[in-house]
DSSP file (Angstrom, degrees, kcal/mol; ACC not computed):
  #  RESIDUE AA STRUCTURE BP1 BP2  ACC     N-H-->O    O-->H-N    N-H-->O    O-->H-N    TCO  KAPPA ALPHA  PHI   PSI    X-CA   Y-CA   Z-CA
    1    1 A X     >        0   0    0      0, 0.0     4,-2.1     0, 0.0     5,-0.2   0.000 360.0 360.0 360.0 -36.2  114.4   82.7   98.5
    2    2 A X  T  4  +     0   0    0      2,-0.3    23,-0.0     1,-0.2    33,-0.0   0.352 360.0  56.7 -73.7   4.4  113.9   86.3   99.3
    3    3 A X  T >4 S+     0   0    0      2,-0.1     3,-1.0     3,-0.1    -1,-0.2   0.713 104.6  45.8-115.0 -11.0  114.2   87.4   96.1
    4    4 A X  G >> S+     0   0    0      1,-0.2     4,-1.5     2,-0.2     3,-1.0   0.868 113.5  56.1 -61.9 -29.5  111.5   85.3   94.5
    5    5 A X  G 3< S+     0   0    0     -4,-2.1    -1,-0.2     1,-0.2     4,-0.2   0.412 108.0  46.4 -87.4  12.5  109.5   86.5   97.5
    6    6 A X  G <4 S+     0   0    0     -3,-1.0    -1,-0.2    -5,-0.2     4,-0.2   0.158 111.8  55.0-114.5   4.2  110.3   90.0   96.5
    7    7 A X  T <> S+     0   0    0     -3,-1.0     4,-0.7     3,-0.1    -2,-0.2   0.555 107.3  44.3-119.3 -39.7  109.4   89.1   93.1
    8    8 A X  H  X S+     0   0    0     -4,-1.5     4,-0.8    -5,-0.2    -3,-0.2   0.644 109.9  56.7-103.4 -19.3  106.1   87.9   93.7
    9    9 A X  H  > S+     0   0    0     -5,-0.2     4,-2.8    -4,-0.2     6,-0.2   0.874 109.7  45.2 -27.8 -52.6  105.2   90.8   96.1
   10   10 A X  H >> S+     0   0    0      2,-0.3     4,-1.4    -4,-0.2     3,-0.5   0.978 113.6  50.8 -89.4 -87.9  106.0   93.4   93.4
   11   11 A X  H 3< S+     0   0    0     -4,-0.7    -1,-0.2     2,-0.2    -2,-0.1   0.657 111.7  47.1 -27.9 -33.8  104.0   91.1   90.8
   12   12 A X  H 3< S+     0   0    0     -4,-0.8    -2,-0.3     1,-0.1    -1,-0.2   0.944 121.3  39.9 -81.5 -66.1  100.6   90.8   93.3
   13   13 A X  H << S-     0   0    0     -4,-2.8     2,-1.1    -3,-0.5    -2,-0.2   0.583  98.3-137.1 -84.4  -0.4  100.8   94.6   93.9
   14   14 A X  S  < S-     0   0    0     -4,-1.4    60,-1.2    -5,-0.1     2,-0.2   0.079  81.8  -2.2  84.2 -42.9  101.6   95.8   90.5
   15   15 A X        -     0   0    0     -2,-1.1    58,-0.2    58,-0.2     2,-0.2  -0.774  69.6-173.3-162.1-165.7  104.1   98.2   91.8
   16   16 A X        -     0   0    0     -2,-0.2    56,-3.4     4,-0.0     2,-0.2  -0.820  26.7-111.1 173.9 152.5  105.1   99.0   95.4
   17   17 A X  B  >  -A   71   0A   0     54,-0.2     4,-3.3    -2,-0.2    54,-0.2  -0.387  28.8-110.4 -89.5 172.9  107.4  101.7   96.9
   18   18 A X  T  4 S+     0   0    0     52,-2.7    50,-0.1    49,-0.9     4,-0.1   0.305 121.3  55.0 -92.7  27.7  110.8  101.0   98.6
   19   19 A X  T  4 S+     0   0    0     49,-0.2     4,-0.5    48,-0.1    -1,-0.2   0.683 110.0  46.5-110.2 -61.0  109.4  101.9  101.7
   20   20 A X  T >> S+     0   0    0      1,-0.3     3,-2.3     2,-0.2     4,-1.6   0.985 110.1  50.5 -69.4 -72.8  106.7   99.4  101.3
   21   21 A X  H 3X S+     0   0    0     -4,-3.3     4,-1.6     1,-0.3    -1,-0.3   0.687 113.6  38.9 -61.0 -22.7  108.5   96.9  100.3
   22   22 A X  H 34 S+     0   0    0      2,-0.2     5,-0.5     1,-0.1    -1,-0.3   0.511 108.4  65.1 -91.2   2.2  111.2   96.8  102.9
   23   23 A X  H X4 S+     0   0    0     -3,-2.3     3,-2.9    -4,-0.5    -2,-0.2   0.935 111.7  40.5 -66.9 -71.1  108.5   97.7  105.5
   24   24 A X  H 3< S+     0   0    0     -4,-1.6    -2,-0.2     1,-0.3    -3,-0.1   0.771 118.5  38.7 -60.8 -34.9  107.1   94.3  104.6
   25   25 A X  T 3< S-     0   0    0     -4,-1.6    -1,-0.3    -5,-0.2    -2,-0.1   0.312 106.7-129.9 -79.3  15.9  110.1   92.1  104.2
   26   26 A X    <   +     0   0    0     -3,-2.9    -3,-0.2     1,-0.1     2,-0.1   0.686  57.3 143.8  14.4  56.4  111.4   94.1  107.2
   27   27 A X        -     0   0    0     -5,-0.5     2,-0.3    -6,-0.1    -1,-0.1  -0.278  62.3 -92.4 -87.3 168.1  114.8   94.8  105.5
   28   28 A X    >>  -     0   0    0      1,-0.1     4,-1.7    -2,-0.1     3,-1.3  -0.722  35.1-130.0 -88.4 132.0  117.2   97.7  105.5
   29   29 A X  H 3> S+     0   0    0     -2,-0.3     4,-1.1     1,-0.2    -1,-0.1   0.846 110.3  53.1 -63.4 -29.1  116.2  100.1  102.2
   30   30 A X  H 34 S+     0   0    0      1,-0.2     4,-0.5     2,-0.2    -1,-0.2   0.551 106.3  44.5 -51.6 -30.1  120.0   99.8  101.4
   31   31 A X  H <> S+     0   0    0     -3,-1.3     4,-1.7     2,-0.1    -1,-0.2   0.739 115.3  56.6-105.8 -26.2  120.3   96.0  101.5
   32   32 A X  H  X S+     0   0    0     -4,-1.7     4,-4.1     2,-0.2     5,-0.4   0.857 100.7  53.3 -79.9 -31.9  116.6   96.0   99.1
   33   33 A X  H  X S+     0   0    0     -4,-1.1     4,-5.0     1,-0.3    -1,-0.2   0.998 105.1  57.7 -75.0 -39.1  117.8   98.3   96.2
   34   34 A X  H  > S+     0   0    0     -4,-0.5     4,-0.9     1,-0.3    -1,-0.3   0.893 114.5  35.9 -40.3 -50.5  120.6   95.8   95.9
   35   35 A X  H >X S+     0   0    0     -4,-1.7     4,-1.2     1,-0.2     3,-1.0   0.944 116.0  54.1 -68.7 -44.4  118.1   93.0   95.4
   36   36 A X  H >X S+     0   0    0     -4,-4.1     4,-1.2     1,-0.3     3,-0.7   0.867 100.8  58.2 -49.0 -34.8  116.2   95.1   93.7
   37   37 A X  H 3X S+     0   0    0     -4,-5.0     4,-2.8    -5,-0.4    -1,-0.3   0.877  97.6  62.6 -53.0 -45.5  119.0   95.9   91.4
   38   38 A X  H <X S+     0   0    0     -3,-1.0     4,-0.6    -4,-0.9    -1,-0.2   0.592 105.5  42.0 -74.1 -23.0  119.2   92.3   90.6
   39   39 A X  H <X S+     0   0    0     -4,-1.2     6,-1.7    -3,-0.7     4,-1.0   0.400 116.2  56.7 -97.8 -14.6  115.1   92.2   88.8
   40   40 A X  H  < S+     0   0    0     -4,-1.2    -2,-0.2    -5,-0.4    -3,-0.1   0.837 102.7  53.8 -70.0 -63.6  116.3   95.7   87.2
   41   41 A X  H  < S+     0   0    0     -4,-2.8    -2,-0.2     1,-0.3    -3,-0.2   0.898 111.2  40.1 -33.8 -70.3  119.2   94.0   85.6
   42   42 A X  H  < S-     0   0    0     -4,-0.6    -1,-0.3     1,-0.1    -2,-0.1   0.671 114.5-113.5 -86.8 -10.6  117.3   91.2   83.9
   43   43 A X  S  < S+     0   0    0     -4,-1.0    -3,-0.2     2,-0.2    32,-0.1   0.499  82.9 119.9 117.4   2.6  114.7   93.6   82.9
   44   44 A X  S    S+     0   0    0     -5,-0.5    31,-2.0     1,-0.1    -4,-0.2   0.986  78.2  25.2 -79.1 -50.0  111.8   92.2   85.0
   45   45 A X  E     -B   74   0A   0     -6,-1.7     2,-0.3    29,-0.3    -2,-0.2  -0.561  69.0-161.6-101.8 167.0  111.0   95.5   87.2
   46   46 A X  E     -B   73   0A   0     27,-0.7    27,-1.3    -2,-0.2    -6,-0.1  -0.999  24.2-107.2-150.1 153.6  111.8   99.0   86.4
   47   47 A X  E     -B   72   0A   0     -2,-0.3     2,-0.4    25,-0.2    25,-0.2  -0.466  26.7-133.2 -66.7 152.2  112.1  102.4   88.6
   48   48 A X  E     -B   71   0A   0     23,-3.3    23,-0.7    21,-0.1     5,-0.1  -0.920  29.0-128.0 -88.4 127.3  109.2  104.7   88.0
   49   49 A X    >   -     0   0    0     -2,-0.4     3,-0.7     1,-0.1     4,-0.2  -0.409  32.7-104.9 -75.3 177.1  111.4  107.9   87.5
   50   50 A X  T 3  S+     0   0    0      1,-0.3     3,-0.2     2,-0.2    -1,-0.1   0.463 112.6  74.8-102.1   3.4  109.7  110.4   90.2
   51   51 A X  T 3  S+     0   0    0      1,-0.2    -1,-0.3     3,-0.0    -2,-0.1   0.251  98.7  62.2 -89.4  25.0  107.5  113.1   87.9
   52   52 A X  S <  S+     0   0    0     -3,-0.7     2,-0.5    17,-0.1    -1,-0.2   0.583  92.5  88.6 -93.7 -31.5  105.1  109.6   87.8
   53   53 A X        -     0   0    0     -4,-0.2     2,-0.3    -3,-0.2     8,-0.1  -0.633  60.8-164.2 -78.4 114.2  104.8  109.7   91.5
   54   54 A X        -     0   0    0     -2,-0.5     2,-0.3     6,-0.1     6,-0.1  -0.822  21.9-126.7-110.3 148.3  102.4  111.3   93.3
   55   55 A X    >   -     0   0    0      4,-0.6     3,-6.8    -2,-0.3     4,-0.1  -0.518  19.8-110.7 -79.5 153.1  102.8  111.9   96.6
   56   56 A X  T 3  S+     0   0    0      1,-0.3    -1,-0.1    -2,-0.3    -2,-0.0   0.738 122.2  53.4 -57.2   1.0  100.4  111.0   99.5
   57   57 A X  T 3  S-     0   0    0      2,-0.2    -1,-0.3     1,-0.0     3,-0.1   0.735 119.6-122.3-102.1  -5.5   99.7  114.0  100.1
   58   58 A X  S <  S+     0   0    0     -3,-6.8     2,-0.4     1,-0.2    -2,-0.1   0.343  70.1 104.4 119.5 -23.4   98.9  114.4   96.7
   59   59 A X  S    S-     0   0    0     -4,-0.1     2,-1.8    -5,-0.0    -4,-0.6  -0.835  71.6-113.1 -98.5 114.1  100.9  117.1   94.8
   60   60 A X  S    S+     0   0    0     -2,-0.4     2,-0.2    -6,-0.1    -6,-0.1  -0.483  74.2  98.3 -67.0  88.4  103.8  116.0   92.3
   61   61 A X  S    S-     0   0    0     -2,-1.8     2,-0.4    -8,-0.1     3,-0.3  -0.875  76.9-106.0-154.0-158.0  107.0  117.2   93.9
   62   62 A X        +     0   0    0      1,-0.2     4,-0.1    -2,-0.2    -2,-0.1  -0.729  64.6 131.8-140.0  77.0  109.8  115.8   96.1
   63   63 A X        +     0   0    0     -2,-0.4     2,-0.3     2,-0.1    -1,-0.2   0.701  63.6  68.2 -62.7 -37.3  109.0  117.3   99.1
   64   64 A X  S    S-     0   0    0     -3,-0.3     5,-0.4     1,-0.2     0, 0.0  -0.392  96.4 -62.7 -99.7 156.1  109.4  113.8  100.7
   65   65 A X     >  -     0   0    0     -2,-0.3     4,-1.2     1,-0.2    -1,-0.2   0.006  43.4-117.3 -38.2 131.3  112.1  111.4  101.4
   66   66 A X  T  4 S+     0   0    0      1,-0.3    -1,-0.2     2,-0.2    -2,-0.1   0.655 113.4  62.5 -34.5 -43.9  113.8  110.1   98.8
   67   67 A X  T >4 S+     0   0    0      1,-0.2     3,-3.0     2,-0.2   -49,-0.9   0.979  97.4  58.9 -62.4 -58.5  112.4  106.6   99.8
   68   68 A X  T 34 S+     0   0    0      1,-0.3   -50,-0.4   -50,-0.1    -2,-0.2   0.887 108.3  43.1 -25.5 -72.1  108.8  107.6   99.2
   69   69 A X  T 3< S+     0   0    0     -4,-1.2     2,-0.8    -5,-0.4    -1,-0.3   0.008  85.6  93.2 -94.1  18.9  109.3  108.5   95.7
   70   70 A X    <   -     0   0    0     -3,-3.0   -52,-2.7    -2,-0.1     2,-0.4  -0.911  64.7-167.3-123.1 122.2  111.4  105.6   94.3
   71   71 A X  E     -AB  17  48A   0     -2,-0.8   -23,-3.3   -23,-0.7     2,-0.3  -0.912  22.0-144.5-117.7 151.6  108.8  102.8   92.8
   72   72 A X  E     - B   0  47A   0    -56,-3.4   -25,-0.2    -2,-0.4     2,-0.2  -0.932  16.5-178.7 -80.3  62.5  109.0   99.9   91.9
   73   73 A X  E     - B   0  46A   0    -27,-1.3     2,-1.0    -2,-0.3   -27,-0.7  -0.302  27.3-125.7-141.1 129.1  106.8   98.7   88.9
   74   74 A X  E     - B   0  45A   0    -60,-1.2     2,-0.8   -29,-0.2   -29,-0.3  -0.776  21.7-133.7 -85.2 121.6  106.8   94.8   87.7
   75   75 A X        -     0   0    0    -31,-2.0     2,-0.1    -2,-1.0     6,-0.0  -0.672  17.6-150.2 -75.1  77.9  107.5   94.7   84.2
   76   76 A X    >   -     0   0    0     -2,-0.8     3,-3.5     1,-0.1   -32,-0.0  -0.488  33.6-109.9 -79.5 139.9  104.7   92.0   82.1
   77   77 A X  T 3  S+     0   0    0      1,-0.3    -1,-0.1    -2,-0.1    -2,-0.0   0.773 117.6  43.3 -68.3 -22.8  106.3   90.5   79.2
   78   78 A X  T 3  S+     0   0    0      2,-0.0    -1,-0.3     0, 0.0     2,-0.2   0.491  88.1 120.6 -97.3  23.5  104.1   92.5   76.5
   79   79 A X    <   -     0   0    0     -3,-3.5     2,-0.2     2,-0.0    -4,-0.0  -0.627  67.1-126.2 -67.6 130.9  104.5   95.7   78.6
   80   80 A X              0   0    0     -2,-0.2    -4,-0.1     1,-0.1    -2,-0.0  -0.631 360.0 360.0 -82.9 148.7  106.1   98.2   76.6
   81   81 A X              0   0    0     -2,-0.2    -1,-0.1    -6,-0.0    -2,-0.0   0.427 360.0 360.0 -86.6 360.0  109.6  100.2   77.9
């Protein structure tokens, strides 16, 4: 069940960090990319590579943890690659 409930998170927010999302299912970021891996695979979500990301503080670089900067974006079927 927890990955349809990871599935329909990501789909209600549009995108979500891995921070955020394992803040909310209150999982280990390690055990999430693994699920995460599993909606990459079939093509439903896709990483935002990290020059997309702005950080909170506002400035595109990777001052911050690694975690910060890998999003998560739900993939709609006439969304282009």
């Amino acid at each position: 069940m927890i990955l349809s409930d990871i599935k329909d998170y990501i789909q209600a927010q549009g995108q979500a960090s891995l921070k955020d999302i394992a803040a909310k299912f209150d999982l280990p970021e390690s055990a999430l990319q693994e699920m995460l891996a599993h909606w990459e695979r079939k093509g439903k979500i896709k990483r935002l590579d990290q020059s997309r990301c702005v950080n909170p503080c506002g400035q595109k670089c990777t001052s911050c943890p690694l975690q910060c900067l890998m999003i998560y974006q739900w993939r709609w079927p006439d969304q282009d690659s």
